[in-house]
PATORMAR-558173 format. One record per residue: residue in three letters; chain; x, y, z of N, C-alpha, C in turn. Coordinates in Angstrom, 1 decimal. Example, Ala and Ser with C-alpha at 12.3 -4.5 7.8 and 13.67 -1.06 7.14 Angstrom:
# PATORMAR-558173
res  chain  nxx  nyy  nzz  caxx  cayy  cazz  cxx  cyy  czz
ALA  A  13.2  -5.7  7.8  12.3  -4.5  7.8  13.2  -3.3  7.8;
SER  A  12.8  -2.2  7.1  13.7  -1.1  7.1  12.9  0.0  7.9;
This chain:
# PATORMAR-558173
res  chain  nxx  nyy  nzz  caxx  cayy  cazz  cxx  cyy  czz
UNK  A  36.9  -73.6  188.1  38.0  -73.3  189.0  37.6  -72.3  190.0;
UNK  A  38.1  -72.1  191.4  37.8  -71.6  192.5  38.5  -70.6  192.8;
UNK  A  38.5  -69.4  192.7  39.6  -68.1  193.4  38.9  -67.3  193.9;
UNK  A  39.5  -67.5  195.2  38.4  -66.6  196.3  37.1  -66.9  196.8;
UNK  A  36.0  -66.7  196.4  35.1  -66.6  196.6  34.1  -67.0  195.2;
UNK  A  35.0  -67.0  194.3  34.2  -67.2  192.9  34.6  -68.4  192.2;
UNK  A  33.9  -68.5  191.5  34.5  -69.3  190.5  34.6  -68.7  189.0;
UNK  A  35.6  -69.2  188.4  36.1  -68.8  187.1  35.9  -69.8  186.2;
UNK  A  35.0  -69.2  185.2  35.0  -69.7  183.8  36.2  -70.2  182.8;
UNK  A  36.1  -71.1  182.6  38.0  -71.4  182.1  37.1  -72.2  181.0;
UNK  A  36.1  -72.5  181.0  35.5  -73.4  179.4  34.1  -73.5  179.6;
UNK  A  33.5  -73.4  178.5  31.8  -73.8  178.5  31.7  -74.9  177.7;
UNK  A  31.1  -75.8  178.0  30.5  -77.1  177.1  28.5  -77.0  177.1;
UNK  A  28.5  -77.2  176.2  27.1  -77.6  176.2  26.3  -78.5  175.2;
UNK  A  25.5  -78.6  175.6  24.2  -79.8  174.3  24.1  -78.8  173.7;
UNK  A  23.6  -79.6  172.1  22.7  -78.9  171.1  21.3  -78.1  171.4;
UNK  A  21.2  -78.6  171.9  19.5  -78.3  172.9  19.4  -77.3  174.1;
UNK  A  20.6  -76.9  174.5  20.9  -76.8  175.7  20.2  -75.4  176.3;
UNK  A  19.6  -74.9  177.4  19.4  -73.6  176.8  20.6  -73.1  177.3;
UNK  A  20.4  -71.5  176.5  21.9  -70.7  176.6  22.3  -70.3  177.8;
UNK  A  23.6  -70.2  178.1  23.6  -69.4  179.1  25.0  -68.5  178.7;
UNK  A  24.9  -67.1  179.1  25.8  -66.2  179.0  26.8  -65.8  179.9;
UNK  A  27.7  -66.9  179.7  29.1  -66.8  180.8  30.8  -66.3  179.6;
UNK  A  31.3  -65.2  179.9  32.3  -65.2  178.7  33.3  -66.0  179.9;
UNK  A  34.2  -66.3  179.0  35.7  -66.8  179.5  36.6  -66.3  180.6;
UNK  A  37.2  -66.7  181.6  37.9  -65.7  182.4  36.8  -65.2  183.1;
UNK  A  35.5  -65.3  183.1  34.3  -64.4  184.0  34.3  -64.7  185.2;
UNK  A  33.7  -64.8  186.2  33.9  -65.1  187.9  32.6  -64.9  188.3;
UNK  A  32.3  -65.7  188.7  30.5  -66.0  189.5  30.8  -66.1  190.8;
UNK  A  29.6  -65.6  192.0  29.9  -66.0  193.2  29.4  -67.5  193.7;
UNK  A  30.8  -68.1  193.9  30.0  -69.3  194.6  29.1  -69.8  195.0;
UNK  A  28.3  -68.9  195.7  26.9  -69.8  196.6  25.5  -69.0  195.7;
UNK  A  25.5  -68.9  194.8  24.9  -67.8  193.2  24.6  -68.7  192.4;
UNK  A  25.6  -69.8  192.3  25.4  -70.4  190.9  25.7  -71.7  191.0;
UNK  A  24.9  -72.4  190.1  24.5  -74.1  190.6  26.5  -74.4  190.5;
UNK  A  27.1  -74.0  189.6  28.5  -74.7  189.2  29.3  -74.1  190.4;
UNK  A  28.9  -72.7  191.1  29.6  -72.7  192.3  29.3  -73.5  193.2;
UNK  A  28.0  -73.8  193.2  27.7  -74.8  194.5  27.8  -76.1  194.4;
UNK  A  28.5  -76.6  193.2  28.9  -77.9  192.7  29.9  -77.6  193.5;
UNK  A  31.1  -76.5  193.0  32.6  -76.6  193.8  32.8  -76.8  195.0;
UNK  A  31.6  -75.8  195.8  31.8  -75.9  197.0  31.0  -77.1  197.8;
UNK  A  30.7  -78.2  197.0  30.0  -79.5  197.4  30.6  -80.0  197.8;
UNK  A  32.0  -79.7  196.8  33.0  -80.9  196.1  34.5  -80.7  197.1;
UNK  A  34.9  -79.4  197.9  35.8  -78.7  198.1  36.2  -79.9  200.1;
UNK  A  36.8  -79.3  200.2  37.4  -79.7  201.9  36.4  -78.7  202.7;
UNK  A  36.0  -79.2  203.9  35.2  -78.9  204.9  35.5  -77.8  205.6;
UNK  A  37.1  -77.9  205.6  38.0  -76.3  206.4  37.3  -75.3  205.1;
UNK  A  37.4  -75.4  203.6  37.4  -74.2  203.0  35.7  -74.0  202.2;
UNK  A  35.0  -75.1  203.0  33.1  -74.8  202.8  33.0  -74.0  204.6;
UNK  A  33.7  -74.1  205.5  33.1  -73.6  206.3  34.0  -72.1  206.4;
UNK  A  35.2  -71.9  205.9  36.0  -70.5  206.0  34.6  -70.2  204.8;
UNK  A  34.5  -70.3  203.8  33.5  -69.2  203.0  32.0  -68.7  203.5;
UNK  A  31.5  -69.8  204.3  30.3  -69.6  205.1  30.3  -68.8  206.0;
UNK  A  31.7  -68.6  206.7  31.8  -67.7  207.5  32.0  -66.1  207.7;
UNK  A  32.0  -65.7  206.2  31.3  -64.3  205.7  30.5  -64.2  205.5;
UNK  A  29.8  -62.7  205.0  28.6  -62.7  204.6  28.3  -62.6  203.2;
UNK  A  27.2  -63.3  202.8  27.0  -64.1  201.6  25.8  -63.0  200.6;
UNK  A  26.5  -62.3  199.7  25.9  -60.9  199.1  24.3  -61.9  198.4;
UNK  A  23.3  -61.1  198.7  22.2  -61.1  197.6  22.2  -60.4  196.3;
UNK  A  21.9  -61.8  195.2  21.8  -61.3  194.0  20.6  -61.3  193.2;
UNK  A  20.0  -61.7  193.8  18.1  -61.9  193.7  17.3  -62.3  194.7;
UNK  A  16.4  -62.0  194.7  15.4  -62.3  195.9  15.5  -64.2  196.6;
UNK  A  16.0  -64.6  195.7  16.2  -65.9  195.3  17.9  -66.4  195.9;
UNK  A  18.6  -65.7  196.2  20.3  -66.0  196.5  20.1  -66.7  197.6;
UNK  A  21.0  -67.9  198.2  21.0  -68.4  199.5  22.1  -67.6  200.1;
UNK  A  21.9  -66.3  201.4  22.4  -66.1  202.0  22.5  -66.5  203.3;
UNK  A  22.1  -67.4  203.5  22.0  -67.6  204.9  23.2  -69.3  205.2;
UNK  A  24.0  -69.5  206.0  25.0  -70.5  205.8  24.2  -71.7  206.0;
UNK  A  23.1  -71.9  206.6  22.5  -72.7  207.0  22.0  -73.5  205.4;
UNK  A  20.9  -72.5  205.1  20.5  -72.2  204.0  21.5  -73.4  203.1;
UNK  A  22.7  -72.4  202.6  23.7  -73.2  201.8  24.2  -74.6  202.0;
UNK  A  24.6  -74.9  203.1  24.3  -76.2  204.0  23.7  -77.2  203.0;
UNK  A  22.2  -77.0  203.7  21.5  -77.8  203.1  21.5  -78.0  201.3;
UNK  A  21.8  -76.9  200.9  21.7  -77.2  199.2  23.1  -78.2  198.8;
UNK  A  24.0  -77.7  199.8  25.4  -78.4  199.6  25.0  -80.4  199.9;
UNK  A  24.6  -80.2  200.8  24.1  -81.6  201.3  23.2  -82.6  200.1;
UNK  A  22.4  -81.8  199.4  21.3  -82.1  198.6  22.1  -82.8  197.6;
């Protein structure tokens, strides 16, 4: 689910196999951070992928796509 700028954990499913990942319930990821945010905003209307690109996009590892361009292309991918 999408609020704001993040997305919200509302359920985890996973494989037996799966590796772990540590998301609690109710938690909030930044969109352009995390593969399931950048699922949303693949998936979202073009007015509300380009109003989010039009701020500035916080780094959270050397690794974060901050640049809109950048995200663009991973959206496209």
């Amino acid at each position: 689910m999408v609020e704001g700028r993040e997305s919200v954990v509302i359920e985890k499913l996973s494989a037996r196999d799966a590796i772990t990942t540590y998301h609690r319930l109710g938690g909030r990821l930044p969109l352009h951070a995390t593969t399931g945010g950048l699922i949303l905003l693949a998936h979202a209307e073009q007015k509300i992928r380009d109003a989010f690109l039009a701020a500035p996009l916080r780094a959270y590892t050397p690794y974060t796509p901050t640049e809109p361009d950048m995200v663009r292309r991973l959206l496209a991918a």
